[in-house]
N, C-alpha and C positions, 0 to 999 in steps of 0.2 A: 496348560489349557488347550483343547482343541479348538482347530477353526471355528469348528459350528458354532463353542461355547465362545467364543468370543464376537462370533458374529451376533448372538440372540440378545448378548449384552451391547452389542452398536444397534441391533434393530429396536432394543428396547426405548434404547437415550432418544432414538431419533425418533421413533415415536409418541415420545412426550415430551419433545419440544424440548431435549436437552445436551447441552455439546459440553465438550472436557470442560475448557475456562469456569463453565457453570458448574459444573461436580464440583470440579476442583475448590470454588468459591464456598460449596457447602461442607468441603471437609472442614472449614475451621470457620462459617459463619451458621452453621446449623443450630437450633436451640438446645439440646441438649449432646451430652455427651454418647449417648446410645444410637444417637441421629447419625455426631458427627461421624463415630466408628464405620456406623455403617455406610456411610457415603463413601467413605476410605478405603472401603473394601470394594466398592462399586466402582472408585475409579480405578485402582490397581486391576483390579479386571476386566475393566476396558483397554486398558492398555497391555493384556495380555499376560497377564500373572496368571497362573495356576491356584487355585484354590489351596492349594498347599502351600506353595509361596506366602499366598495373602495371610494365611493362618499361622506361620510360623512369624510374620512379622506384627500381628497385631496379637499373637498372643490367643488365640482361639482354636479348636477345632476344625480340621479340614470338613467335617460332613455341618457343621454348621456354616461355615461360608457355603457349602455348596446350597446349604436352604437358604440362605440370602438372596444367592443368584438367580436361583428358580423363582421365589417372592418377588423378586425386580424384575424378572423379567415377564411374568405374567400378573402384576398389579400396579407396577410403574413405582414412582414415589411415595404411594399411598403405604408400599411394604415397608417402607422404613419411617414415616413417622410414628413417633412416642408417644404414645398417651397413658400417660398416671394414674394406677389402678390402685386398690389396696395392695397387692403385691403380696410378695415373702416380704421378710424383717430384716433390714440391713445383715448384712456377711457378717459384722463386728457389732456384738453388743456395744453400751455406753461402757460399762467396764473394761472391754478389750480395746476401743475407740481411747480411753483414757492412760490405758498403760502404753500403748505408740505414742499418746503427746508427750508422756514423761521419758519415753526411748529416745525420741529421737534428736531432742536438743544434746544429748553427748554421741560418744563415739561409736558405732557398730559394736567394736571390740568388749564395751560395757555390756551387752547384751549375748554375746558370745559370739559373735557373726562376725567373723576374720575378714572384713571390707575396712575401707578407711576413711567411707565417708558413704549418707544415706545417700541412694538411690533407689527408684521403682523395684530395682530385683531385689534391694536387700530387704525394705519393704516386706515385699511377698514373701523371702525367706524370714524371715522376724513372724508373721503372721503365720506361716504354717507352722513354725517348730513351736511357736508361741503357745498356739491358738488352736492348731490342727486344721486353719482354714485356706484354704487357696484363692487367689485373688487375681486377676489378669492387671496388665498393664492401665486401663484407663482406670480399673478401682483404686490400684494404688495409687492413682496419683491425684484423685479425687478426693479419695481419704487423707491425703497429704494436705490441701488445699483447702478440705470443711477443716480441719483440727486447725487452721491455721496459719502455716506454715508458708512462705517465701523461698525462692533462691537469692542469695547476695551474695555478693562478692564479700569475702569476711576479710579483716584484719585480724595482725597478732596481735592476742594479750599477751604481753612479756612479763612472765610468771618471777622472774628476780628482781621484778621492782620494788623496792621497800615504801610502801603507802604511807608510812610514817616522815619519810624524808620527802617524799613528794608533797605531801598537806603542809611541810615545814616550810618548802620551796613556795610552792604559794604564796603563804602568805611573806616571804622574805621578796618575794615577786610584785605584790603589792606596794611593799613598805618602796620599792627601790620605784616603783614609778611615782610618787610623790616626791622623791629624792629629787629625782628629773626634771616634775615640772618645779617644782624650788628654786633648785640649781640652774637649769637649762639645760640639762644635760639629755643626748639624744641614747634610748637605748637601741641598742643592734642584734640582732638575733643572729649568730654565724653559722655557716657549716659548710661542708664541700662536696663537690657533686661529680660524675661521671658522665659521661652519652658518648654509648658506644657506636661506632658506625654501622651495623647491624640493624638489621630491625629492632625494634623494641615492642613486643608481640602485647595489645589489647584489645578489647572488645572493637567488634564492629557489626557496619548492617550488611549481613546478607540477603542474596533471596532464601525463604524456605524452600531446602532442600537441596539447595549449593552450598560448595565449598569456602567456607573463609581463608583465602591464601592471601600472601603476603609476597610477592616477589623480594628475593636475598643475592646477591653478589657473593654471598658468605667472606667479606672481608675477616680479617686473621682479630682475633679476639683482643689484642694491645693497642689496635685502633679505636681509639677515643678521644674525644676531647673533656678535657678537666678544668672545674675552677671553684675557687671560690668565693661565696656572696655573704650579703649583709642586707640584712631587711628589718628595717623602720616601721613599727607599726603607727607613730603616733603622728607622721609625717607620710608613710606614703613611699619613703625612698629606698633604692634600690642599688646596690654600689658591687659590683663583680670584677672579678680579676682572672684572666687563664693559670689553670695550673700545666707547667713541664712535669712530668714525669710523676713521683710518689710526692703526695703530701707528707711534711717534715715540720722540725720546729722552725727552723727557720724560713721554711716557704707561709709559714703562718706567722712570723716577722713581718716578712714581706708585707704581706696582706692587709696586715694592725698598719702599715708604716704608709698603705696606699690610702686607707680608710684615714687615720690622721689627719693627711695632707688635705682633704677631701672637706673637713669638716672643721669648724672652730669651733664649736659646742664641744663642752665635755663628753666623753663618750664612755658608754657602759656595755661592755660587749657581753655577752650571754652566748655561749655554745656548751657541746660536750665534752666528757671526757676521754677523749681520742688520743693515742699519743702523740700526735702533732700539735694538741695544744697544750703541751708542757714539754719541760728540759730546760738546759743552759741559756742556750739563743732569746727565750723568753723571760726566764728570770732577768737578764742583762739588760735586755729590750726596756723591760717595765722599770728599769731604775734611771733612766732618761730624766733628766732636770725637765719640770712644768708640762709633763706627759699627758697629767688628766684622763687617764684612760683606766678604766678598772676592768677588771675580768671576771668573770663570773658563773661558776660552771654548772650544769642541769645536773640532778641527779641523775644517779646512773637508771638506764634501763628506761631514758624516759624521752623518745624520738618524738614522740605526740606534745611534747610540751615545747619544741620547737620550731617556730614559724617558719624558714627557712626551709626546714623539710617540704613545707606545701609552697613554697615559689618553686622547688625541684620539681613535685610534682605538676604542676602547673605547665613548665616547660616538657614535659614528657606527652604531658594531654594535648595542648598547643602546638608543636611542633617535630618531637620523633615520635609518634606515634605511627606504630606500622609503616615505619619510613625506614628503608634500607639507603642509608646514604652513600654507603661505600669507603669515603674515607674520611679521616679526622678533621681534614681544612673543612668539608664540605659544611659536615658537623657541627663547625666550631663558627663557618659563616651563619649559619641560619639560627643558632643558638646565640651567639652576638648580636643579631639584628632582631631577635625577639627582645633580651633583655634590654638593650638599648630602649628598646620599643616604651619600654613602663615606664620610663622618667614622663610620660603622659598621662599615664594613667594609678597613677597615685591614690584615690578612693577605690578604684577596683582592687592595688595591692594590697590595702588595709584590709578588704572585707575580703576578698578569699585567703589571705595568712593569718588570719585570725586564728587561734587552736585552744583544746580544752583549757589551756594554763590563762589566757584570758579571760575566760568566763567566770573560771573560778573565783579568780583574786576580782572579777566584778561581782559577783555573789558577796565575796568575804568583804570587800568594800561598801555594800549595801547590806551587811550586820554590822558592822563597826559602827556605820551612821547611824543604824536605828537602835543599836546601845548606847553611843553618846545623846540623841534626841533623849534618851529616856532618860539616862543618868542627868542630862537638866533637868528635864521635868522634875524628876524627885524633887530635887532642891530651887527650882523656880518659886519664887513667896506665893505663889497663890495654892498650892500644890493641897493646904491643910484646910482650904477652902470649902464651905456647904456647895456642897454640889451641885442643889438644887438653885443657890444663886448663880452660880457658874452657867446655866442653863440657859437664866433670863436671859 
């Protein structure tokens, strides 16, 4: 942009009473999206964009930015509000609007578009090869937004989970926490964890339009600290041990042999099938005179059914998050003094380790009630009873 043009657009702002902070505030508080755009374009070219610049980054025409600029600068703000006219007819019929809702919950690659996951371009490439229609940046993502659509963070579904042995687990999940309160017996959820001295890279707040950086030492990758836990959901408690080096069978002796000592309730431990929790070391273990301890492993492919996974998590969200520690003691001190930390907070352990596999077997526990209520009913003596006395 030349001087001049950059001058006409400060002699413009200043003459209607408006300075950056305040554009800036209408790039993304303006009422509509045709607003916002063009405020967007007003500030880039107060700050000395080229019209070419500003059009190659919002997706428009160089001689249409330059009639934005001429409009703002000889009618102020009045050139950029929107007002709702009958118009043309959306870009995408209801038909074309309805085959992107059914595109775009699966892969690019299903619709032929060599991407590997939606975004705004691919969007616009789906629409024209689709449609023959072309669409700038704010349609696409507006059309993205009326159909629906969200950004989230996804999870995997683990496609070798057999849902047969998993609904089996359940309810064998149910039947053992009856077992428990009978018995006394406390159950334990196991598994074992990592935190590397590294950052451990997740969301955060930026400002718009800076960078989210993480300062890193780049400590060497074998830098970590290791352990393994146990989490009670029916109590609240929390029992951890450092892991040296690789998990093994008998570093998970170990751990059964810490957990023991720890508890005089019988105890029902639940983890995966990892090869650390089988071999010799644990066969041997488990044939100990008045041991009381039973084992009990998840099906396979099934992390979600683990409460122990989300104490892990928990400590990731808590405390390494975007945290370059440097080294493993540092690590291992502040991950110590977290989990120490929850022998206090025992109702908050229960309600965030909670996971799908509780809800269910509570589900499956509230049909079983209202199949035995009913199987009485049948047979309760009044059952053959005139109903209409039943009433009085």
């Amino acid at each position: 942009m030349s001087d001049n043009e950059q001058d006409d657009v400060a002699r413009a702002l200043a003459e209607w009473n408006l300075d950056m902070p305040t554009v800036r505030t209408l790039v993304y508080r303006a009422p509509t999206p045709r607003e916002r755009e063009r405020w967007h374009a007003v500030w880039l070219l107060a700050r000395g964009w080229t019209a070419a610049d500003v059009a190659g980054a919002l997706e428009r025409d160089p001689h249409t930015i330059g009639e934005w600029r001429a409009r703002f600068c000889r009618d102020g703000p009045a050139s950029i509000t929107f007002e709702q006219s009958g118009g043309s007819p959306p870009a995408l019929s209801a038909a074309q609007q309805a085959e992107l809702k059914a595109a775009v919950p699966v892969s690019p690659r299903a619709a032929g578009i060599a991407a590997g996951d939606w975004t705004w371009k691919v969007v616009r490439t789906f629409c024209r090869e689709r449609f023959g229609v072309g669409l700038c940046r704010s349609s696409c993502l507006n059309y993205l937004h009326r159909l629906g659509f969200v950004v989230r963070c996804p999870k995997k579904r683990l496609l070798k989970a057999d849902e047969v042995k998993r609904a089996a687990f359940v309810r064998e999940y149910a039947i053992l926490r009856v077992v428990a309160q009978l018995t006394g017996a406390k159950i334990f959820f196991v598994d074992e964890a990592h935190f590397y001295a590294d950052a451990d890279l997740r969301g955060k707040w930026v400002l718009k339009g800076e960078p989210a950086l993480v300062d890193s030492s780049s400590p060497r990758w074998g830098e970590k600290a290791s352990y393994y836990s146990a989490v009670c959901l029916e109590t609240g408690e929390v029992d951890y041990q450092a892991l040296d080096g690789t998990s093994s069978a008998e570093t998970s002796v170990a751990f059964l042999r810490h957990l023991r000592a720890r508890h005089d309730a019988p105890l029902i431990v639940i983890w995966d099938n990892g090869p650390a929790h089988s071999g010799e070391p644990l066969r041997a273990y488990l044939t100990t005179p008045d041991l009381r301890l039973r084992l009990v492993r998840l099906p396979a492919y099934s992390p979600d059914f683990n409460a122990d996974e989300h104490l892990w998590g928990w400590v990731r969200e808590e405390v390494t998050a975007n945290t370059c520690f440097g080294t493993a003691a540092t690590v291992r001190a502040h991950v110590d003094a977290f989990l120490a930390g929850l022998a206090t907070r025992a109702a908050e352990v229960t309600r965030r380790c909670r996971t799908v596999l509780q809800a269910e077997a509570d589900a499956l526990d509230a049909v079983d009630a209202a199949a035995a209520i009913l199987e009485r009913a049948r047979h309760a003596p009044h059952v053959n009873a005139d109903p209409t006395l039943a009433l009085v």
